[in-house]
PDB file of N, CA, C, O and CB in Angstrom:
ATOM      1  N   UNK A   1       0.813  -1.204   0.000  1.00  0.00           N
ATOM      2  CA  UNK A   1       0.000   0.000   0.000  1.00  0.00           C
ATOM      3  C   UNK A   1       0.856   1.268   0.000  1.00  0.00           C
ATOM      4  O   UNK A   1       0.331   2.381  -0.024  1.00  0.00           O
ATOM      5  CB  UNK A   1      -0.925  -0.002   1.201  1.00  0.00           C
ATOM      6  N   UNK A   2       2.235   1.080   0.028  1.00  0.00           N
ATOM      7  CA  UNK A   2       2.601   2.441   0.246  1.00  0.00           C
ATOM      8  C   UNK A   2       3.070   3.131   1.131  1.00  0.00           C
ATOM      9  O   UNK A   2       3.862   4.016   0.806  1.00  0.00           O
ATOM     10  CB  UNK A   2       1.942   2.969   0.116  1.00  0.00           C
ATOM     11  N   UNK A   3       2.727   2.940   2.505  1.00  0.00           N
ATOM     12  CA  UNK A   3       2.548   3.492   4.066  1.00  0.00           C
ATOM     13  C   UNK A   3       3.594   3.946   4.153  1.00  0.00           C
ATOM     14  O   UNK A   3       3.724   5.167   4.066  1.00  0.00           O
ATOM     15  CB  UNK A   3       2.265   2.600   5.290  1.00  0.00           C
ATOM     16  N   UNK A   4       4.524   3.237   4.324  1.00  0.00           N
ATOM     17  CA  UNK A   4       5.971   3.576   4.871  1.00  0.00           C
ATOM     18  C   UNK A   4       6.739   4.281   3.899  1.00  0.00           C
ATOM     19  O   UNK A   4       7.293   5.254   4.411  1.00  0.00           O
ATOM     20  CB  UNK A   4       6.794   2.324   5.264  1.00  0.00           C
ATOM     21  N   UNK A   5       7.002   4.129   2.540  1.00  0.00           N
ATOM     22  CA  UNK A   5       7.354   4.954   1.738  1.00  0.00           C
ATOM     23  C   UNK A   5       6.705   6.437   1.977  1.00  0.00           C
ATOM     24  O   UNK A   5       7.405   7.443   2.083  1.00  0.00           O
ATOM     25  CB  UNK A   5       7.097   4.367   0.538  1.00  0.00           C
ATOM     26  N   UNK A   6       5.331   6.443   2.046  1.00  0.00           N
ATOM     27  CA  UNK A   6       4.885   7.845   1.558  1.00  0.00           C
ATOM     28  C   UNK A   6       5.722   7.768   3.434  1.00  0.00           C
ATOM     29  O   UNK A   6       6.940   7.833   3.271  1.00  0.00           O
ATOM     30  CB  UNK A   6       2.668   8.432   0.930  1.00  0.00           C
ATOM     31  N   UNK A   7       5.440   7.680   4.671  1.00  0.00           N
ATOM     32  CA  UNK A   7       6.277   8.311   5.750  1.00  0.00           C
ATOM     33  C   UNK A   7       7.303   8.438   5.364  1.00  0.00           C
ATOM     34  O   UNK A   7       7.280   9.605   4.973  1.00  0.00           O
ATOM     35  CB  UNK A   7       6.420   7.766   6.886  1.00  0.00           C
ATOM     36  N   UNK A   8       8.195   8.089   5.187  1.00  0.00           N
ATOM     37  CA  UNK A   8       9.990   8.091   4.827  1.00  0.00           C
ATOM     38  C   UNK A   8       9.624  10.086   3.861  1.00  0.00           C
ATOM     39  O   UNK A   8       9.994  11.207   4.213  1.00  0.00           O
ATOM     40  CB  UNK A   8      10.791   5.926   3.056  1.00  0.00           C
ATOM     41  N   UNK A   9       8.894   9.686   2.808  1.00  0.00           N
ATOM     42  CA  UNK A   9       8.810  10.825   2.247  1.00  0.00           C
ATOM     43  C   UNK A   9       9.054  12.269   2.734  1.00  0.00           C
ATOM     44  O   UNK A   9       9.774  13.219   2.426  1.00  0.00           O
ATOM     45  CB  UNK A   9       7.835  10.747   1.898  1.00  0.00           C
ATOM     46  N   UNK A  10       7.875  11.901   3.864  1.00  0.00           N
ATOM     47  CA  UNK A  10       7.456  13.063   4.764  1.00  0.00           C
ATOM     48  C   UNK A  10       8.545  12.854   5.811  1.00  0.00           C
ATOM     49  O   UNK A  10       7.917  13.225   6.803  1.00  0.00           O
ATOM     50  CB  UNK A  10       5.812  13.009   5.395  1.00  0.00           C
ATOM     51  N   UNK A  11       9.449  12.597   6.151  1.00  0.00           N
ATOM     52  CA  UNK A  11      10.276  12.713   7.027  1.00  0.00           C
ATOM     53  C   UNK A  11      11.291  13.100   6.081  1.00  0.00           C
ATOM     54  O   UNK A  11      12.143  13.875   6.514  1.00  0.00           O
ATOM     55  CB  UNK A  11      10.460  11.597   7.919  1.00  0.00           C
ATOM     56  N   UNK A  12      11.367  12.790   5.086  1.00  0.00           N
ATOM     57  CA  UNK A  12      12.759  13.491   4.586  1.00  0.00           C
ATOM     58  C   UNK A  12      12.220  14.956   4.263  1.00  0.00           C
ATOM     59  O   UNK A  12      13.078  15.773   4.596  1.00  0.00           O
ATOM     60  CB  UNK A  12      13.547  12.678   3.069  1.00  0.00           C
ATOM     61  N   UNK A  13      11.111  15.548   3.737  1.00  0.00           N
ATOM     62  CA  UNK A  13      10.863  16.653   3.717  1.00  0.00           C
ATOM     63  C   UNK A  13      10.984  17.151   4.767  1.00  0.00           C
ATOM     64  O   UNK A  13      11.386  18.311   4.686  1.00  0.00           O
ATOM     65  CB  UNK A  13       9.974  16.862   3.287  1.00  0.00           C
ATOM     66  N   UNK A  14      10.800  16.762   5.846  1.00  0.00           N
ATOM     67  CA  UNK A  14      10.813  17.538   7.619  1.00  0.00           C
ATOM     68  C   UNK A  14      12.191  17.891   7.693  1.00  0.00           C
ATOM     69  O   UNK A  14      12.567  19.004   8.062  1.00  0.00           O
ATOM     70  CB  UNK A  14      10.407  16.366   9.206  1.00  0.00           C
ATOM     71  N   UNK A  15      12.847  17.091   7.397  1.00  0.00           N
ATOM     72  CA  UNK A  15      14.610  17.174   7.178  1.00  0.00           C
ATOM     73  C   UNK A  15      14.881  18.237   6.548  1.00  0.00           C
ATOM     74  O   UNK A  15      15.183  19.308   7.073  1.00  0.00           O
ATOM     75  CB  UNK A  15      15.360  16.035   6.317  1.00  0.00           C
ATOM     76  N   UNK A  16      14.793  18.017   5.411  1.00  0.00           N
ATOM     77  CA  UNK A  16      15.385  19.172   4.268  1.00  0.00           C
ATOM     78  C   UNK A  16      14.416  20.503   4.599  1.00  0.00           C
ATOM     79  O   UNK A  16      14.750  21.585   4.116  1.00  0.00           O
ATOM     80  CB  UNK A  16      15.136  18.578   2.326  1.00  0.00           C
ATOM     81  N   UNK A  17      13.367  20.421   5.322  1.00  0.00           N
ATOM     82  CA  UNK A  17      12.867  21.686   5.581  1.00  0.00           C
ATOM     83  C   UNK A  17      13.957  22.615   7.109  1.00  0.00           C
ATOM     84  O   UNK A  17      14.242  23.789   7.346  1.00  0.00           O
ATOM     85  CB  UNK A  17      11.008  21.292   5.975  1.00  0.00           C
ATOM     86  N   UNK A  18      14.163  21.663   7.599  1.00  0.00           N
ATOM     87  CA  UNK A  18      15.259  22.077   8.642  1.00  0.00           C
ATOM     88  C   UNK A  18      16.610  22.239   8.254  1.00  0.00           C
ATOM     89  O   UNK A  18      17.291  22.941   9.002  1.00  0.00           O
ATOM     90  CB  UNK A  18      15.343  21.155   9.666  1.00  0.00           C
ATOM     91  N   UNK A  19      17.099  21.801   7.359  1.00  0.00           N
ATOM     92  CA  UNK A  19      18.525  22.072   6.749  1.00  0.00           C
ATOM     93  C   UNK A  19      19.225  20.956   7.195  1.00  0.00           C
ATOM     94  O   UNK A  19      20.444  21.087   7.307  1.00  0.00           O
ATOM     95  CB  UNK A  19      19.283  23.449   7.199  1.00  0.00           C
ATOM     96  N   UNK A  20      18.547  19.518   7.571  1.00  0.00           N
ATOM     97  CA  UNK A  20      19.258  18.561   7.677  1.00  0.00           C
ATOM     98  C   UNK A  20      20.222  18.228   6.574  1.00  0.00           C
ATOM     99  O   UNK A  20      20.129  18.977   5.601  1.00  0.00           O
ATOM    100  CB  UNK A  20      18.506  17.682   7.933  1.00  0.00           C
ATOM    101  N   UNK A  21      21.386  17.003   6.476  1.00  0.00           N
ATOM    102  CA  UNK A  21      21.847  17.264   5.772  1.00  0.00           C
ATOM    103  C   UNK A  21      22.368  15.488   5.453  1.00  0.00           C
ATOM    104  O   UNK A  21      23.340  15.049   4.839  1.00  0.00           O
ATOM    105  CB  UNK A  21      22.604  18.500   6.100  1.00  0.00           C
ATOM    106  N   UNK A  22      21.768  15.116   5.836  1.00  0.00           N
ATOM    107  CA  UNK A  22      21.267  13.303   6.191  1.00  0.00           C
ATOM    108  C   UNK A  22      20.084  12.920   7.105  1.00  0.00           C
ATOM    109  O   UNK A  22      19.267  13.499   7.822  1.00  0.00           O
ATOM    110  CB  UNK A  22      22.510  12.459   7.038  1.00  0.00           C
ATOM    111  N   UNK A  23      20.428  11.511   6.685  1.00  0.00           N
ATOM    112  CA  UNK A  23      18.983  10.716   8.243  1.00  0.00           C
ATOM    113  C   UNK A  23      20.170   9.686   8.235  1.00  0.00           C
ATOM    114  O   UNK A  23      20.837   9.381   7.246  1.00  0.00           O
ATOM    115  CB  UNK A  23      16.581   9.750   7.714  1.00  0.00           C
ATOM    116  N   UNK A  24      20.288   9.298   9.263  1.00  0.00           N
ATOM    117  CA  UNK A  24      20.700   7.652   9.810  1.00  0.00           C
ATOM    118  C   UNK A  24      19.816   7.430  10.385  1.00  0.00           C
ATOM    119  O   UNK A  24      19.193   8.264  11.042  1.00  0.00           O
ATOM    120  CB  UNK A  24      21.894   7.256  10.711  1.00  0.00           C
ATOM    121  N   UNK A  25      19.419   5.719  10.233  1.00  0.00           N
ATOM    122  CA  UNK A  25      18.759   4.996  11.408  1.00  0.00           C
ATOM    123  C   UNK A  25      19.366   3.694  11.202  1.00  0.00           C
ATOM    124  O   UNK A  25      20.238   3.540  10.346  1.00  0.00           O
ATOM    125  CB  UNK A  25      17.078   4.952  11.431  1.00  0.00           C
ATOM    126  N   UNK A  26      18.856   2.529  12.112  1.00  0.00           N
ATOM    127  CA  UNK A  26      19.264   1.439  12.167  1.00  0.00           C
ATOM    128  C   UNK A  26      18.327   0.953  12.266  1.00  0.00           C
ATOM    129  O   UNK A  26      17.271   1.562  12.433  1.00  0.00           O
ATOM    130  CB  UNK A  26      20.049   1.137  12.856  1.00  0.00           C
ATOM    131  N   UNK A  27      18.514  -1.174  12.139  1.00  0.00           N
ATOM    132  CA  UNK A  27      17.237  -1.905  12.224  1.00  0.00           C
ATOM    133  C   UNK A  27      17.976  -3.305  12.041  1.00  0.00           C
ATOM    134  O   UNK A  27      19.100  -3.517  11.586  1.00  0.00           O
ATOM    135  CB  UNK A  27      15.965  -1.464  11.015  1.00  0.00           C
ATOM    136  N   UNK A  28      17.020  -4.205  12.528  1.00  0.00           N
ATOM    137  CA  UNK A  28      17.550  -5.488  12.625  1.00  0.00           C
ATOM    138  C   UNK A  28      16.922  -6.287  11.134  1.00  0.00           C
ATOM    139  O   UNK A  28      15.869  -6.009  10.560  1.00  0.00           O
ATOM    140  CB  UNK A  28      17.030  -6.211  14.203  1.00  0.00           C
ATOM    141  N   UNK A  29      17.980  -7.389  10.730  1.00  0.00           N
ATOM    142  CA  UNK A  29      17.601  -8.261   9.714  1.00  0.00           C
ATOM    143  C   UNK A  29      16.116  -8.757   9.392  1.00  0.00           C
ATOM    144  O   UNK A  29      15.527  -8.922   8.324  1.00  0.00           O
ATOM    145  CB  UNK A  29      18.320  -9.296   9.955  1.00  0.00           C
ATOM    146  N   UNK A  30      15.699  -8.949  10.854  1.00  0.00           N
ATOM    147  CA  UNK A  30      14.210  -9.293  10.240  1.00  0.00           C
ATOM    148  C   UNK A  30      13.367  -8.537  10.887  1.00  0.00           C
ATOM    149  O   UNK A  30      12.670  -8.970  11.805  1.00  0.00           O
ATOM    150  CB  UNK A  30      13.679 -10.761  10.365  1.00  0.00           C
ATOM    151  N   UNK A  31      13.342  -7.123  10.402  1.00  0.00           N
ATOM    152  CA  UNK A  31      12.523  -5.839  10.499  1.00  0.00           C
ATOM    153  C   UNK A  31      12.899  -5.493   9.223  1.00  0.00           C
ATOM    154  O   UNK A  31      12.968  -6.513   8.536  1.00  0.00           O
ATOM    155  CB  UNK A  31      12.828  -4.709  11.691  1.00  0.00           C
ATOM    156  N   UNK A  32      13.164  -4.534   8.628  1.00  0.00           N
ATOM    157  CA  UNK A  32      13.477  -4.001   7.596  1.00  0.00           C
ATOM    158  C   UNK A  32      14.644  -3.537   6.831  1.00  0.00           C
ATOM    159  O   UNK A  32      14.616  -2.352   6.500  1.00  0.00           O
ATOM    160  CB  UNK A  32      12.983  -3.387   7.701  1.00  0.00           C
ATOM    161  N   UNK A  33      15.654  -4.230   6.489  1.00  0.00           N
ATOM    162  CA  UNK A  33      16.561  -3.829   5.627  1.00  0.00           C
ATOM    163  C   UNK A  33      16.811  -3.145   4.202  1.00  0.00           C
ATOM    164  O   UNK A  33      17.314  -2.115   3.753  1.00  0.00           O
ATOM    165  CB  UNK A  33      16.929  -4.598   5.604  1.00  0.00           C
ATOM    166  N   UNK A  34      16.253  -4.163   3.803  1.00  0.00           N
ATOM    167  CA  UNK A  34      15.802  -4.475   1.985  1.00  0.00           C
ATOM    168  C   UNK A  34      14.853  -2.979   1.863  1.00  0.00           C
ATOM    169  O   UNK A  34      15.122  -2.202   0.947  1.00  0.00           O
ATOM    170  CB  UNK A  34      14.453  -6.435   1.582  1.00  0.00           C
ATOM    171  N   UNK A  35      13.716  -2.644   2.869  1.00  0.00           N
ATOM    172  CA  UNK A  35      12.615  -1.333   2.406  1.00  0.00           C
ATOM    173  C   UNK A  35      13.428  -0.503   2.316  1.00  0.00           C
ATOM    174  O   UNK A  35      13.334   0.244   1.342  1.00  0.00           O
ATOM    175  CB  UNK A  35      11.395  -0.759   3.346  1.00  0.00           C
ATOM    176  N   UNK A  36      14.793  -0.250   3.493  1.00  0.00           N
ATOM    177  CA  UNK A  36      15.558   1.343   3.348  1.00  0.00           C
ATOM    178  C   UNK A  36      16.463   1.018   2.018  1.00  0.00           C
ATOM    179  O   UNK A  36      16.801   1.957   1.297  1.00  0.00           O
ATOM    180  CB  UNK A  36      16.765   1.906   4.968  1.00  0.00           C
ATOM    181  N   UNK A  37      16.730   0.087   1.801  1.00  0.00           N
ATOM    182  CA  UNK A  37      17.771   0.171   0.512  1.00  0.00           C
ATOM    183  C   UNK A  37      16.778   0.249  -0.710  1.00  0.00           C
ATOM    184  O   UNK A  37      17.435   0.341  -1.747  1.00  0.00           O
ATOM    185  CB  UNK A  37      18.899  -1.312   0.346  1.00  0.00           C
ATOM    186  N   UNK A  38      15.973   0.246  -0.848  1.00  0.00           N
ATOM    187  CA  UNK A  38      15.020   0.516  -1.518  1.00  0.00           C
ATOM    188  C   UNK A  38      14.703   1.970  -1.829  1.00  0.00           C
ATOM    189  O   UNK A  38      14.787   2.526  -2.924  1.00  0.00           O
ATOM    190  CB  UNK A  38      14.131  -0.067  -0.972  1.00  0.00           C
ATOM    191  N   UNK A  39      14.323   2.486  -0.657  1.00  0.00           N
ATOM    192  CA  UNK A  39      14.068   3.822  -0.431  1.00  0.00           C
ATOM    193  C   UNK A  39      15.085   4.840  -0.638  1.00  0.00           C
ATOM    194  O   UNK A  39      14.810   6.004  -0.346  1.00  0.00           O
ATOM    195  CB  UNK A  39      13.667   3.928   0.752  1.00  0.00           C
ATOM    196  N   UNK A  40      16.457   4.481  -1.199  1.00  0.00           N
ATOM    197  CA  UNK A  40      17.527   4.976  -1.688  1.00  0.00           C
ATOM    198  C   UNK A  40      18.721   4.686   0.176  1.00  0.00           C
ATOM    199  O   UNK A  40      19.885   4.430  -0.133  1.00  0.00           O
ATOM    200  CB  UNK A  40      17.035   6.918  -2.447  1.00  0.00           C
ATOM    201  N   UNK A  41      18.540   4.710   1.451  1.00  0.00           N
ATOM    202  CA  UNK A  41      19.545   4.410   2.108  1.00  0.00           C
ATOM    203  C   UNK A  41      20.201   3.202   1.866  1.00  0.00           C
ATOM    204  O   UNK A  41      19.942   2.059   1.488  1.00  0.00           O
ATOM    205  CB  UNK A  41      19.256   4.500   3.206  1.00  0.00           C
ATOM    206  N   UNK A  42      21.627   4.227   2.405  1.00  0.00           N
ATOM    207  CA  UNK A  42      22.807   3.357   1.896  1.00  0.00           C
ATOM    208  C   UNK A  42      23.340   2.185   3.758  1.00  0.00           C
ATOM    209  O   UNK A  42      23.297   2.365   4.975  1.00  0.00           O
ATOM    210  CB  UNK A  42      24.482   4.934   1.136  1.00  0.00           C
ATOM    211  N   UNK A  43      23.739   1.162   2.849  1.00  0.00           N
ATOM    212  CA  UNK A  43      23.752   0.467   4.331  1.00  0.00           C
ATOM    213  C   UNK A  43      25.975   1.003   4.878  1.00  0.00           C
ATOM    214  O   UNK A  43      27.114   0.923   4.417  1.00  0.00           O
ATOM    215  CB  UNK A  43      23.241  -2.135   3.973  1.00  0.00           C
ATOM    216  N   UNK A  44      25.485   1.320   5.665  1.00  0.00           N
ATOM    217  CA  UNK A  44      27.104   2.048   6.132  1.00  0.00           C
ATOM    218  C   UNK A  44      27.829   1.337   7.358  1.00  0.00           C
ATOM    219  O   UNK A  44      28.994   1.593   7.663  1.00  0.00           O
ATOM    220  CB  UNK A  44      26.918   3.806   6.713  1.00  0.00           C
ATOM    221  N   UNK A  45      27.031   0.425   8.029  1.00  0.00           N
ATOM    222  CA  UNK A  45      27.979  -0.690   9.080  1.00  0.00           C
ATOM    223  C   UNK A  45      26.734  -2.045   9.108  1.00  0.00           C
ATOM    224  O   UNK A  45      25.544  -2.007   8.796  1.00  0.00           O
ATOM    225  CB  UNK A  45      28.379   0.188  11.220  1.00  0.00           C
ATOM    226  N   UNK A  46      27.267  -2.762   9.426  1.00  0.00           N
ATOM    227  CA  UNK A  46      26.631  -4.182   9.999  1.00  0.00           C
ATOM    228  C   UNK A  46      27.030  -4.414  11.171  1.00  0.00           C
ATOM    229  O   UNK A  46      27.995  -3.751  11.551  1.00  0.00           O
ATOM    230  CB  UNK A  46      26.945  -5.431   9.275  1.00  0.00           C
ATOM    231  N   UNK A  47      26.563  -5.190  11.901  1.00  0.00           N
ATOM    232  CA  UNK A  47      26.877  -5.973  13.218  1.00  0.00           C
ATOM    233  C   UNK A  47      26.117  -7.387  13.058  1.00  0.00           C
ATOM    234  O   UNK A  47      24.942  -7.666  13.296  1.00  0.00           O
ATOM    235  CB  UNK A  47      26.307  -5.100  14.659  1.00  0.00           C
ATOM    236  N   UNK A  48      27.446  -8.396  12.450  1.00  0.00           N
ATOM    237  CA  UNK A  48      26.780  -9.364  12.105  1.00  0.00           C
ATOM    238  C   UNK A  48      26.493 -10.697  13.655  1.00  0.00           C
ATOM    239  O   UNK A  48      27.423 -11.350  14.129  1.00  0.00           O
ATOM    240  CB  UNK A  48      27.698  -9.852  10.716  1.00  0.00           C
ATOM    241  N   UNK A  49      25.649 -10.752  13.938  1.00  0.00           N
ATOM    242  CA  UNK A  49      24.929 -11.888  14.821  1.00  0.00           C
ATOM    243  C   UNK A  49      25.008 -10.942  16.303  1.00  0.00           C
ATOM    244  O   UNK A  49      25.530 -11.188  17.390  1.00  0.00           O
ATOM    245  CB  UNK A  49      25.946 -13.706  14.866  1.00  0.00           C
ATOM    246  N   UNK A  50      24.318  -9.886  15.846  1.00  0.00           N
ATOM    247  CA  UNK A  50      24.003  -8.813  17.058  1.00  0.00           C
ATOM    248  C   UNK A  50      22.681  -8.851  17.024  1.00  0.00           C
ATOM    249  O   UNK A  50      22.688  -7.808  16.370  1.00  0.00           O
ATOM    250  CB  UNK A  50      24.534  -7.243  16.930  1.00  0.00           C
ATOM    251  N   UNK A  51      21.439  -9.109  17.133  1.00  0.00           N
ATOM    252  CA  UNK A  51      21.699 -10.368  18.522  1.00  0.00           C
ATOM    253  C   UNK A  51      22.217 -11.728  17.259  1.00  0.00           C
ATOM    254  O   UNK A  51      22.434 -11.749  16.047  1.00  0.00           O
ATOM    255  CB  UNK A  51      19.540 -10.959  19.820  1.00  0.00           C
ATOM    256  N   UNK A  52      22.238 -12.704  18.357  1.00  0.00           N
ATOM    257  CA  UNK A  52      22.796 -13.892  17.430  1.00  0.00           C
ATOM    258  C   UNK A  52      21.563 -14.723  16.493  1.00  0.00           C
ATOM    259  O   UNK A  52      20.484 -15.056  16.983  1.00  0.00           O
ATOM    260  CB  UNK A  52      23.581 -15.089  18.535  1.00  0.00           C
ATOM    261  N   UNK A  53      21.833 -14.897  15.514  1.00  0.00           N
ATOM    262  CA  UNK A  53      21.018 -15.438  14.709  1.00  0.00           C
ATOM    263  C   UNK A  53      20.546 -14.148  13.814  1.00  0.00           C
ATOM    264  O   UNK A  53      19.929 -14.472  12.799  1.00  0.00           O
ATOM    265  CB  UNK A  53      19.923 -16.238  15.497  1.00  0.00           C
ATOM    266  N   UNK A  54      20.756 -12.533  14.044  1.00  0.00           N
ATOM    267  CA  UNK A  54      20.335 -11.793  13.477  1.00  0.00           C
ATOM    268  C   UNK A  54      21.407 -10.712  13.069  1.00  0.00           C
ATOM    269  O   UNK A  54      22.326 -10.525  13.866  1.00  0.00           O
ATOM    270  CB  UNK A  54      19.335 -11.503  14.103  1.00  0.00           C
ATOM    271  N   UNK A  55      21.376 -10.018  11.958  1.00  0.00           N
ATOM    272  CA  UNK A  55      22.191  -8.826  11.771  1.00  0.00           C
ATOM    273  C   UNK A  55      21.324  -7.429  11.750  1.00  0.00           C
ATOM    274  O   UNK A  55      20.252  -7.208  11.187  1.00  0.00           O
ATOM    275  CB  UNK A  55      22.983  -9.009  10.410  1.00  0.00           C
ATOM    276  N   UNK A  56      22.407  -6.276  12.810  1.00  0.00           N
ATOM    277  CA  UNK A  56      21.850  -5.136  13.260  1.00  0.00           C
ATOM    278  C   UNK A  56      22.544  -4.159  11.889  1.00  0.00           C
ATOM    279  O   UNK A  56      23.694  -4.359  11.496  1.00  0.00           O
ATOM    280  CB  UNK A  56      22.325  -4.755  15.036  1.00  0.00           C
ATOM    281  N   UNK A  57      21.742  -3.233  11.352  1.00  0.00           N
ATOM    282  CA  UNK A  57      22.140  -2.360  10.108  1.00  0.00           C
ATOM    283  C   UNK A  57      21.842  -0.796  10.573  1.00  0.00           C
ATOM    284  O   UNK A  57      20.939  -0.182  11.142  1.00  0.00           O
ATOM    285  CB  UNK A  57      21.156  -2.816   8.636  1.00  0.00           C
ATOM    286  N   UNK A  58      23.241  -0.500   9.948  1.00  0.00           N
ATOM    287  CA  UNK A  58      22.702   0.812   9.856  1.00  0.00           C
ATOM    288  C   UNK A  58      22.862   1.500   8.592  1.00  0.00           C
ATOM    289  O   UNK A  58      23.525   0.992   7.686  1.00  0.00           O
ATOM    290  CB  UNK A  58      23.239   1.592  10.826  1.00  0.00           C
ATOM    291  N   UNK A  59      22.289   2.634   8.476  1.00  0.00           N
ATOM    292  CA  UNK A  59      21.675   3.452   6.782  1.00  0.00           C
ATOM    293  C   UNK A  59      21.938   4.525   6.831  1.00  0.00           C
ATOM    294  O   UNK A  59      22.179   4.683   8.027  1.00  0.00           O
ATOM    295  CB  UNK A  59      20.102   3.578   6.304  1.00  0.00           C
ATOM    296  N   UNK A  60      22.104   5.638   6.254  1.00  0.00           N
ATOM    297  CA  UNK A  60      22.062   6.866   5.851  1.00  0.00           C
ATOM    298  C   UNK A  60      22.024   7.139   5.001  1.00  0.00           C
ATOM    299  O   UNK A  60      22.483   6.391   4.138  1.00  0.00           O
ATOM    300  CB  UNK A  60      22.604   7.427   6.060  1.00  0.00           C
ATOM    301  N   UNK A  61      21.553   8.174   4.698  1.00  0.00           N
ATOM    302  CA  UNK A  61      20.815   8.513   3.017  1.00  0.00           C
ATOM    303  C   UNK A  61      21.157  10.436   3.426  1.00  0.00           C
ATOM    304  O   UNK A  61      21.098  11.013   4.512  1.00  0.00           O
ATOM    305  CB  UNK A  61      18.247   7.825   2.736  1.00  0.00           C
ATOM    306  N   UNK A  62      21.434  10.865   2.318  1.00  0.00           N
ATOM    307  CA  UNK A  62      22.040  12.258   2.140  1.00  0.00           C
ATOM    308  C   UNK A  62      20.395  12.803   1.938  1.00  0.00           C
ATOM    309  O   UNK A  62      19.377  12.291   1.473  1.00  0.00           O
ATOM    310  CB  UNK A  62      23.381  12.512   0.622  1.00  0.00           C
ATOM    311  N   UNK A  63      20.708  14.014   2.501  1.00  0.00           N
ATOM    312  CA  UNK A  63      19.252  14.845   1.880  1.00  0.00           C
ATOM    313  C   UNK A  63      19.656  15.884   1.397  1.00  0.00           C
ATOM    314  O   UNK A  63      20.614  16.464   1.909  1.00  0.00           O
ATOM    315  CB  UNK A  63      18.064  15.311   2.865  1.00  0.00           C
ATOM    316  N   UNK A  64      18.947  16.423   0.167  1.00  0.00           N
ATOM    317  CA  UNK A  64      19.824  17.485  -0.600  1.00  0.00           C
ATOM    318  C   UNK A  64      18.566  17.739  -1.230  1.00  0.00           C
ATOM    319  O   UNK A  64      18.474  18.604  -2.101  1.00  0.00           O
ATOM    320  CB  UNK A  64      21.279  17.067  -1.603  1.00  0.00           C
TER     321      UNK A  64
END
């Protein structure tokens, strides 16, 4: 449906309306990885079997 894309949207506009100049966030393997790399974030560290059996990610995406 969309949901989370159109949010991401509106949070990067909240950003660039403030003069942000990135977003980082993080998230575990089986929450959402694949949607932010999608959404153009770039994956910039891993922590592989943080917790064990899972990998912790983190993203940042430039706002311009």
């Amino acid at each position: 449906m969309g949901y989370g894309t159109r949010l991401l949207n509106i949070i990067e506009s909240i950003a660039k309306e403030k003069s942000c100049t990135f977003i980082k966030l993080n998230t575990f393997s089986f929450q959402a990885p694949y949607f932010y790399l999608k959404n153009g974030y770039k994956k910039v560290a891993v922590f592989k079997e943080a917790p064990i059996g899972s990998n912790h990610y983190y993203f940042k995406k430039a706002i311009v």
